[in-house]
C-alpha positions as CSV (number, residue, x, y, z in Angstrom):
1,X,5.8,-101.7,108.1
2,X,2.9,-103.3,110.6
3,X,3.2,-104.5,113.6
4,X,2.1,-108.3,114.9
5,X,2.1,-109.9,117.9
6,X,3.3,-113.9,118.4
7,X,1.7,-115.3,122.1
8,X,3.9,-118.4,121.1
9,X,2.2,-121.8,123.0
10,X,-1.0,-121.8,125.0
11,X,-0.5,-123.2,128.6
12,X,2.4,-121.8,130.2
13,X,0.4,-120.1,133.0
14,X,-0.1,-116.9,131.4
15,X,-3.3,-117.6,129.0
16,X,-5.4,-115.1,130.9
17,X,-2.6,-112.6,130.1
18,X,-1.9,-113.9,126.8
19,X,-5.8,-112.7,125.7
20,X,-4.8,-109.1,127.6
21,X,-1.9,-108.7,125.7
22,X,-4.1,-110.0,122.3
23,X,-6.5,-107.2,123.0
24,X,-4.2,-104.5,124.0
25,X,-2.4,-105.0,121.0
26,X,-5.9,-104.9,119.1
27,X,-6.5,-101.8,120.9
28,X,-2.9,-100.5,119.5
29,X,-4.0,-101.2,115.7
30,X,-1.6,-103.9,115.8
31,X,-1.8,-106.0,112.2
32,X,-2.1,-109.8,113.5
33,X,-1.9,-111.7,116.3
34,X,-0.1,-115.1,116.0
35,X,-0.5,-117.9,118.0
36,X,1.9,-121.5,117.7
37,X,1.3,-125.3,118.0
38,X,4.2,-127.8,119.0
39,X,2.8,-130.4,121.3
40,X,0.8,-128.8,123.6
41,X,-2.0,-126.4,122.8
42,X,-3.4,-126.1,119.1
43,X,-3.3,-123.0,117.9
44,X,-6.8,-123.4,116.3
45,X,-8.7,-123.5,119.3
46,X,-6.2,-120.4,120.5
47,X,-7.3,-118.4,117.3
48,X,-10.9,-118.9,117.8
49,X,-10.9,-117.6,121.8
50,X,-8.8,-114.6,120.9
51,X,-10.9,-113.7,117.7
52,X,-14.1,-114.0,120.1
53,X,-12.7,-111.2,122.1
54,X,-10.9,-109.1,119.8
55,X,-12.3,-106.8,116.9
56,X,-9.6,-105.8,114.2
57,X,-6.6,-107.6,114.5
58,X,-6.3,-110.4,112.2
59,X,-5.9,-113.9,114.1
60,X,-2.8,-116.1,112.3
61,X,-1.5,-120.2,112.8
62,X,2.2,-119.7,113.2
63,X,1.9,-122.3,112.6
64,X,-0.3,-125.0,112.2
65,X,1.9,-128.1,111.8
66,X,1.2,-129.9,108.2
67,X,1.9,-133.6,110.0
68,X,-0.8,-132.8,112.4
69,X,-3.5,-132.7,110.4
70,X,-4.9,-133.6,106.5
71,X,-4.9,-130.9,104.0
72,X,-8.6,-130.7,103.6
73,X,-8.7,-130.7,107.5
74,X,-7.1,-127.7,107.5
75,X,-8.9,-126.0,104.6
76,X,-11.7,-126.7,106.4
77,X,-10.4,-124.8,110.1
78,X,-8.9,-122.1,107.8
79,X,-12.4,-121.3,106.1
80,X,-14.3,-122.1,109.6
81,X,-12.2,-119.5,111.4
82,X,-12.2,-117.0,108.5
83,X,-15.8,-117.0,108.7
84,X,-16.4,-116.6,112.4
85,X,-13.8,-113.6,112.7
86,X,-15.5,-111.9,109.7
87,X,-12.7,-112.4,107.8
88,X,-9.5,-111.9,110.1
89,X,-7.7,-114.9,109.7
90,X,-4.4,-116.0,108.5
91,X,-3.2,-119.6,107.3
92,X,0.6,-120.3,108.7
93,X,1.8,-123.8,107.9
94,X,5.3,-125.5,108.7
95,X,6.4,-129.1,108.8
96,X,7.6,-128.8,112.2
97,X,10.8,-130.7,112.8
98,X,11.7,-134.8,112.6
99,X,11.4,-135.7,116.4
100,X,8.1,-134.1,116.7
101,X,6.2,-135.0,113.3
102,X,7.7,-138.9,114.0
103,X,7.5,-139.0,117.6
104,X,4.3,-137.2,118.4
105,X,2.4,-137.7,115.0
106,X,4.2,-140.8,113.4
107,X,4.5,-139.5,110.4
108,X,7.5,-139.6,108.9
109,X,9.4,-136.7,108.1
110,X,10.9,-136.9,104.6
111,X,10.6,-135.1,101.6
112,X,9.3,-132.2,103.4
113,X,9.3,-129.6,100.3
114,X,7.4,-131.8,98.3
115,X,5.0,-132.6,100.9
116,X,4.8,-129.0,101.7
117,X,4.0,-127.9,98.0
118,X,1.0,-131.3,97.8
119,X,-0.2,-129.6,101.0
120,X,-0.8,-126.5,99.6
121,X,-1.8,-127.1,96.7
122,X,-5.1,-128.7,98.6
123,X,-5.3,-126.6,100.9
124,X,-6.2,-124.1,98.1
125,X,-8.0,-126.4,95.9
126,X,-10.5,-127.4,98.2
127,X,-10.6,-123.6,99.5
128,X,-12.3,-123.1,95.7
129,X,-15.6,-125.0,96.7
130,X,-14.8,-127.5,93.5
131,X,-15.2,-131.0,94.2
132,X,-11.5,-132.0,95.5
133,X,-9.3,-134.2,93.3
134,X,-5.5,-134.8,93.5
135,X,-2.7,-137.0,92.6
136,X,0.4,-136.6,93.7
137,X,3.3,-138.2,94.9
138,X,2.0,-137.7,99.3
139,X,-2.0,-137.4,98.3
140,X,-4.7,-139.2,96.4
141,X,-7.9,-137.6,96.6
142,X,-10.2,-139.8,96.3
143,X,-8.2,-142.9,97.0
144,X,-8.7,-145.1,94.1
145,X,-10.7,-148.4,93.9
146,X,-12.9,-147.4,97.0
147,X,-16.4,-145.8,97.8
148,X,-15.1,-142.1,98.0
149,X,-15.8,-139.6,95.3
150,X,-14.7,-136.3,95.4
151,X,-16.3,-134.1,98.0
152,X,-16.7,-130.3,98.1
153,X,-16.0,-127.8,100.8
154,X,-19.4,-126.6,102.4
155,X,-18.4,-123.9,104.5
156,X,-18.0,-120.2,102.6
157,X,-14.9,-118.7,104.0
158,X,-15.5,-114.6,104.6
159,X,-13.0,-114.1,101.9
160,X,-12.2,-116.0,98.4
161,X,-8.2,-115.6,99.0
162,X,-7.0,-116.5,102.5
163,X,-3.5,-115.1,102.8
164,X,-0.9,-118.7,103.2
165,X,2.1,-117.9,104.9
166,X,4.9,-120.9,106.0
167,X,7.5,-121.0,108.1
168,X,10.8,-121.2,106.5
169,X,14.4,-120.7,107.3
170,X,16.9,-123.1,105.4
171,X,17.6,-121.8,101.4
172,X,15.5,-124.5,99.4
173,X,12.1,-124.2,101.8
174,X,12.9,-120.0,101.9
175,X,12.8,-120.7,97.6
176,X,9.9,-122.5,98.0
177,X,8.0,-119.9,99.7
178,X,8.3,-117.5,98.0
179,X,7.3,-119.2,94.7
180,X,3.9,-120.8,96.3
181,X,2.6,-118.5,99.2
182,X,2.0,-114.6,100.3
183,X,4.5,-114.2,102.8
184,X,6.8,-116.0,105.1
185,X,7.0,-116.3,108.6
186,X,11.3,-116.3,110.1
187,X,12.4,-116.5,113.2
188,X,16.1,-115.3,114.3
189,X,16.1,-112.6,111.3
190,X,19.3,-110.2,111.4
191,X,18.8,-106.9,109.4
192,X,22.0,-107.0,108.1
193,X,22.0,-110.5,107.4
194,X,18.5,-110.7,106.2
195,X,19.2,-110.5,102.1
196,X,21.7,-112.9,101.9
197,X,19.7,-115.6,104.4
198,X,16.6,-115.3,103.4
199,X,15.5,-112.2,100.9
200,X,17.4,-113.9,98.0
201,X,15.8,-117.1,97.9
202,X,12.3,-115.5,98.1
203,X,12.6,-113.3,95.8
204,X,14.4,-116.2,93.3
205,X,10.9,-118.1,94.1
206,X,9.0,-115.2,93.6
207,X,10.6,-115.1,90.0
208,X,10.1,-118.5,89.2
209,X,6.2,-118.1,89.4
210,X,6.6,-114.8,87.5
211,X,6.1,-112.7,90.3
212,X,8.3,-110.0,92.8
213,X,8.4,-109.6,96.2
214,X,5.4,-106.6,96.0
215,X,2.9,-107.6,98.2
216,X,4.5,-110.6,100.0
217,X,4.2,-110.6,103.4
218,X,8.0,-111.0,105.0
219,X,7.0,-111.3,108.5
220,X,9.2,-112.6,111.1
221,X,9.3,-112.5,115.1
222,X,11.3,-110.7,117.6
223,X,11.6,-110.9,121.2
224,X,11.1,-107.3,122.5
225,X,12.7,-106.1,126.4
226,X,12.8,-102.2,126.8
227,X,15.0,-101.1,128.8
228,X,18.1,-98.6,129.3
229,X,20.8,-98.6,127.0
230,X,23.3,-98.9,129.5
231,X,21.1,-102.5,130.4
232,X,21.2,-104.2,127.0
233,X,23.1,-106.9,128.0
234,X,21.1,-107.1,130.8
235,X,18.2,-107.5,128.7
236,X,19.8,-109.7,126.5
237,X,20.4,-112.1,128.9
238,X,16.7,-112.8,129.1
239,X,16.9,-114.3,126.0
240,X,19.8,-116.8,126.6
241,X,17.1,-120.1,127.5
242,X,15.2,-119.1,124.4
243,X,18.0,-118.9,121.6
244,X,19.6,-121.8,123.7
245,X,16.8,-124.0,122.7
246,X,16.6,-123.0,119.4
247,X,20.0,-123.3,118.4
248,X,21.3,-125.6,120.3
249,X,18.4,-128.3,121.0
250,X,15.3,-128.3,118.9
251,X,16.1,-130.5,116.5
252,X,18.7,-133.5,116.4
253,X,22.5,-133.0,115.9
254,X,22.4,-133.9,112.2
255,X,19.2,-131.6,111.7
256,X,18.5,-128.5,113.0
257,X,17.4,-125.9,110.7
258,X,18.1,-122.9,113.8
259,X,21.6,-124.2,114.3
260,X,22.2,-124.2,110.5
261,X,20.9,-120.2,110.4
262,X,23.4,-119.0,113.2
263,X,26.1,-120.9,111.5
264,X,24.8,-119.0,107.8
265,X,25.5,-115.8,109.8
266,X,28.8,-115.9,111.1
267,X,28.7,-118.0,113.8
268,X,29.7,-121.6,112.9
269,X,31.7,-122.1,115.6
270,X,29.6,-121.2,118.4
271,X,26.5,-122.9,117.1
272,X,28.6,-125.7,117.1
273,X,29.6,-125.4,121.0
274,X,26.0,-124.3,121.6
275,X,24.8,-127.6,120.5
276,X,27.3,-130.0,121.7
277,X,26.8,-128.3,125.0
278,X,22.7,-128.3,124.8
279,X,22.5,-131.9,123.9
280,X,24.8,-133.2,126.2
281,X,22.8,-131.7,129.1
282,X,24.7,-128.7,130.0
283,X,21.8,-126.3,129.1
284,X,23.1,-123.0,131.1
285,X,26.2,-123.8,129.6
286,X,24.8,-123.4,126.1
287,X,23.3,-120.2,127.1
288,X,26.3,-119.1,128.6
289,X,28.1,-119.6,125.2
290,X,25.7,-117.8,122.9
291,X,27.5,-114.4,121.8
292,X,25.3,-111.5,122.8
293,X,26.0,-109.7,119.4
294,X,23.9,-113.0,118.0
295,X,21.3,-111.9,121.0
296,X,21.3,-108.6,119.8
297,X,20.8,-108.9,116.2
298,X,17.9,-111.0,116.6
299,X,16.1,-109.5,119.3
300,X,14.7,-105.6,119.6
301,X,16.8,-103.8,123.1
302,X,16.9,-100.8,125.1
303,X,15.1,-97.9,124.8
304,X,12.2,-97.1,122.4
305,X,14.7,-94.8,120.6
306,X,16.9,-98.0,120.2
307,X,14.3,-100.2,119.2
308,X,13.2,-97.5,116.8
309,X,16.2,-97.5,114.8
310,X,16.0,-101.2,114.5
311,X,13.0,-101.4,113.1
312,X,14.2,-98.9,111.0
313,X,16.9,-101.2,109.4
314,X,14.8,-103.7,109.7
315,X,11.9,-102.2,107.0
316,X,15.1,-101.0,105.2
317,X,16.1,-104.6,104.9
318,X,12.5,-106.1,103.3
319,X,10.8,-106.4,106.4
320,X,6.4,-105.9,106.0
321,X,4.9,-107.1,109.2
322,X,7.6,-107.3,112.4
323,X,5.9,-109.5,114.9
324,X,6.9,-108.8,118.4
325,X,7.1,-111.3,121.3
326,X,7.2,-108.9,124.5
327,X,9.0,-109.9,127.5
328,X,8.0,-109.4,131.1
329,X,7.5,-111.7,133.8
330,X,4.5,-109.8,134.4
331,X,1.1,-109.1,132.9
332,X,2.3,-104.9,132.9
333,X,5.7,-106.1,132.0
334,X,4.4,-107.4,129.0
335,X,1.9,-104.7,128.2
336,X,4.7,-102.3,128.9
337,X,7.2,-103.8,126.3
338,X,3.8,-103.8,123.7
339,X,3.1,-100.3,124.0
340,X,6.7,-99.3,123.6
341,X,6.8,-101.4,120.1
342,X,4.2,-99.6,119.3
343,X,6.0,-96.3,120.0
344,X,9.1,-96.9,118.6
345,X,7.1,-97.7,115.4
346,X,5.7,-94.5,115.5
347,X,9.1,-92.8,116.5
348,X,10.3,-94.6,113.6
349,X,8.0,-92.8,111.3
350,X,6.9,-96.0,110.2
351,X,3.7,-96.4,111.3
């Protein structure tokens, strides 16, 4: 199992520590180094500062949102940042969520499987260098009875296969995955609930394009805080604000796919008092409700010994790349919580 790294959004105050912790983790041998995009900071710009001043580690979009921008526009970043990192990049794609991709993009947010699958499909067509045609349901390249024609991609990426990951978490996009990309990117994975809410519907889309889970990338992010043992739910209480969001407001009531998860796991009804609490204002009160057991399974807490035998379930569960988000409210916080990932990989004896 490899280790990532996910700096999440650009602009929080910490960007100059953000690019130390990118390097350290370079430094480390760490696999990739993920950077996000809701409405702030783009992660493309992100990628390209961090591969300027890094070496090895692969740069990733986690993700770039597919609303945001037109499939060729994003072949064309993917192969542009390929090429100026000598071949370290990653394309992550997700169709974000319905109050962003129709409140900040206006575009509406239906039929977001197909649209995903037309996306990709695109994406890697115009990735060839052919001259781009398509018809489908979302895209018509060229648009008929007009002056374009079909257009080639100039640029030659560093490599002739980019690795695609998306972002996926409910059963049907998890399916989808699997059948049409090299790895998926999760968030709020369990090890012990990780086959039956998510393995099993990659590996049923994995079948359906004739292939098995061998060489796909299962890749999801964890919140790391080191600690003592004795201080766990200490530490888990730094990740109240953070799973309170998730579960309980990102998203509408009807729709939230991070809700949905928690309530696949066991925990129906406290996602449910999460979220009526969140949206109705009361956000320490939804933080206050989240069961630290849910915390706990989703995060990586305590000592590197403890965090060693996580990770240890967690490549026993499926797990390739475990991307860690360190915690730390300082710049040697952060670094400290890094290097002890990296030692409880090696404790693990899974480096």
């Amino acid at each position: 199992m490899q280790l990532g790294i996910n700096l999440g959004y650009w602009g929080a105050g910490m960007d100059g520590d953000n690019l130390a912790v990118a390097q350290e983790a370079d430094r480390l041998g760490f696999s990739v180094c993920w950077a996000a995009e809701a409405y702030g900071s783009d992660a493309a710009t992100v990628l390209s500062w961090v591969a300027a001043q890094t070496e090895r580690i692969d740069v990733g979009s986690a993700i770039f949102q597919i609303p945001a921008r037109q499939p060729a526009m994003t072949a064309m970043t993917a192969a542009t940042l390929d090429s100026l990192s000598g071949g370290r990049f990653r394309l992550g794609l997700g169709v974000s969520g319905p109050q962003v991709s129709e409140g900040w993009y206006g575009v509406k947010f239906d039929k977001p499987l197909a649209r995903t699958r037309e996306y990709v499909e695109i994406v890697r067509r115009a990735m060839t260098r052919e001259r781009l045609t398509y018809e489908g349901e979302h895209w018509t390249l060229p648009l008929p009875g007009g002056p374009g024609k079909p257009i080639k991609l100039t640029v030659h990426p560093q490599r002739e296969h980019i690795p695609l990951y998306i972002a996926a978490i409910g059963p049907k996009n998890l399916e989808q995955t699997g059948e049409i990309a090299d790895g998926a990117l999760l968030i709020f994975p369990a090890a012990d609930h990780l086959e039956e809410t998510t393995l099993k519907y990659l590996r049923a889309g994995r079948e359906k394009a004739g292939k098995t889970l061998d060489g796909f990338d299962v890749c999801p992010t964890l919140p790391i805080a080191v600690g003592d043992d004795k201080d766990v739910a200490r530490l888990a209480d730094t990740f109240r604000p953070y799973t309170a969001l998730y579960v309980g407001g990102m998203g509408s009531a009807k729709q939230n796919f991070y809700n949905q998860l928690a309530q696949r796991m066991g925990y129906e009804k406290e996602a449910a008092e999460i979220q009526q609490k969140y949206l109705s204002g009361d956000k320490q009160g939804a933080a206050a409700a989240i069961p630290q057991d849910l915390i706990d399974k989703t995060t990586l807490l305590g000592s590197v010994d403890r965090i060693a035998d996580r990770m240890r379930a967690y490549a026993a569960a499926g797990v390739t790349t475990l991307s860690l988000s360190p915690a730390g409210f300082t710049l040697d916080e952060r670094l400290a919580s890094l290097r002890a990932g990296h030692e409880a990989l090696e404790r693990a004896g899974l480096a």
